[in-house]
C-alpha positions as CSV (number, residue, x, y, z in Angstrom):
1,X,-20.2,-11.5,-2.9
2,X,-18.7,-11.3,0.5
3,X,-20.7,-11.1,4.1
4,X,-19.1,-8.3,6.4
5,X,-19.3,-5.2,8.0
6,X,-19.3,-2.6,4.9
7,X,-17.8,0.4,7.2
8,X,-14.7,-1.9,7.9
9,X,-14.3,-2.9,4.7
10,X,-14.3,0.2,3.5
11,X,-11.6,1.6,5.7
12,X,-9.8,-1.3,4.5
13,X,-10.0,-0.6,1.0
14,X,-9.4,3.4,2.1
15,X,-5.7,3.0,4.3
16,X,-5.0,0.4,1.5
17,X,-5.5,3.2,-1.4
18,X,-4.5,6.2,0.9
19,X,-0.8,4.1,1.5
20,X,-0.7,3.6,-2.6
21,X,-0.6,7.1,-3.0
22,X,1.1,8.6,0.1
23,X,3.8,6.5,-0.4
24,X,4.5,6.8,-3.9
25,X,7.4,7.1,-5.9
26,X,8.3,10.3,-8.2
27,X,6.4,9.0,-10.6
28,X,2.8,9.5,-11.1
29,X,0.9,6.8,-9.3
30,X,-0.8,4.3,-10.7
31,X,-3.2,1.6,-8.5
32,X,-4.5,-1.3,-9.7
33,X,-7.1,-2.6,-7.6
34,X,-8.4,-6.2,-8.2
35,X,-10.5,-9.3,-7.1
36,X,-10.6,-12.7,-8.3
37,X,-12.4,-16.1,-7.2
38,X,-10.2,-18.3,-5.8
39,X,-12.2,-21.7,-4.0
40,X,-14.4,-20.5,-1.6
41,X,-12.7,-17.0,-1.2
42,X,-11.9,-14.1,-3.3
43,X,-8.8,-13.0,-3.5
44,X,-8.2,-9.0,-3.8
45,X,-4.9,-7.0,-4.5
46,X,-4.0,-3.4,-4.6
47,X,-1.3,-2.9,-6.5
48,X,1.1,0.5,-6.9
49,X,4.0,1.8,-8.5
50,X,5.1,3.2,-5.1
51,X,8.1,2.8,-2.9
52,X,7.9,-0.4,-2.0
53,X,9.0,-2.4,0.5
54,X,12.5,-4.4,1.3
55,X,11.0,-8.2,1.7
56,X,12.1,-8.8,5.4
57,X,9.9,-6.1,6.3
58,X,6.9,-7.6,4.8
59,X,5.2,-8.7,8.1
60,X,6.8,-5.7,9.8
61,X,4.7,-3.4,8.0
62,X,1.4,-4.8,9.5
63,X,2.3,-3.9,13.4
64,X,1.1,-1.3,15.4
65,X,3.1,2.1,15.6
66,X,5.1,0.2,12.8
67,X,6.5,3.1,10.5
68,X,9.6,2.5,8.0
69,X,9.7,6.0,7.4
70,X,11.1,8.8,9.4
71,X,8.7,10.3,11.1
72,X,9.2,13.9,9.3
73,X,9.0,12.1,6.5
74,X,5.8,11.3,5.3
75,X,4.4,11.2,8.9
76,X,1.5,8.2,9.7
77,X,0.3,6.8,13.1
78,X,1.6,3.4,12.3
79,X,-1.7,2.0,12.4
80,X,-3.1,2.2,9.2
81,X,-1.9,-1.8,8.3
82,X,-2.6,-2.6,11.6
83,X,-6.0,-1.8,11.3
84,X,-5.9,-3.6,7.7
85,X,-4.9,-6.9,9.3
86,X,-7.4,-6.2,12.4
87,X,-10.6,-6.1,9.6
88,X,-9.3,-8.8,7.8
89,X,-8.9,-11.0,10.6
90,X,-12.0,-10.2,11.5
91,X,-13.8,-11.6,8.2
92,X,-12.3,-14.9,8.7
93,X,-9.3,-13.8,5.9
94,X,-5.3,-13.3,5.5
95,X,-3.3,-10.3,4.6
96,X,0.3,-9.7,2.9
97,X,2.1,-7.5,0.8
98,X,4.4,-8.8,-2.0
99,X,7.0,-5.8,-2.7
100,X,11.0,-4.7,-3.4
101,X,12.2,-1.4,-2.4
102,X,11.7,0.8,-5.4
103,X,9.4,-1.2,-7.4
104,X,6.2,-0.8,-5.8
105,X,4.0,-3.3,-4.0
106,X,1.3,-5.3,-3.6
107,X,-1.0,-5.7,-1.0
108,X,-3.3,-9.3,-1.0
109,X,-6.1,-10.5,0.8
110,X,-8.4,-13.2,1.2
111,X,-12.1,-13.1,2.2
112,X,-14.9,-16.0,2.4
113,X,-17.1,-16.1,-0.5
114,X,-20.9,-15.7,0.4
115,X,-23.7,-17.2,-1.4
């Protein structure tokens, strides 16, 4: 169980799922969302066959207006991670993504446990 406003959350878990599949790969996608105790916070990960990400752009991905695609290409605001980062800073958590270019990524983050 975690304590937190349930619209943000939400919209986290929606531009974290919406990314997995816009920014997939040419194969079919396949997501794996998950959540695991971990001390006194859970741990969740969305996971994708997508794209992925080169590693030095790991905490690039998270700014605002931050796109590493063209902008024909796939076209976002830039503030979808932003946004991520934003609500999970706002629940006391952390955010990251673990990735390589062409072998999809994952997306972590941390959130207090409530009793």
């Amino acid at each position: 169980m975690v304590t937190g406003d349930a619209v943000q959350l939400t919209r986290l878990f929606q531009n974290l799922l919406v990314n997995s599949v816009k920014y997939r790969s040419k194969e079919a996608p396949h997501i794996h969302v998950a959540a695991k105790g971990a001390g006194g916070e859970w741990l969740f990960s969305v996971t994708d066959n997508g794209i992925g990400i080169e590693p030095q752009y790991a905490e690039k991905v998270f700014g605002i207006f931050k796109c590493l695609q063209p902008r024909d290409r796939n076209s976002g605001s830039g503030m979808g991670l932003a946004i991520c980062r934003k609500i999970v800073s706002r629940h006391d958590g952390r955010i990251w993504v673990e990735s390589e270019l062409g072998k999809g990524a994952t997306f972590c983050f941390t959130l207090p446990r409530s009793e």
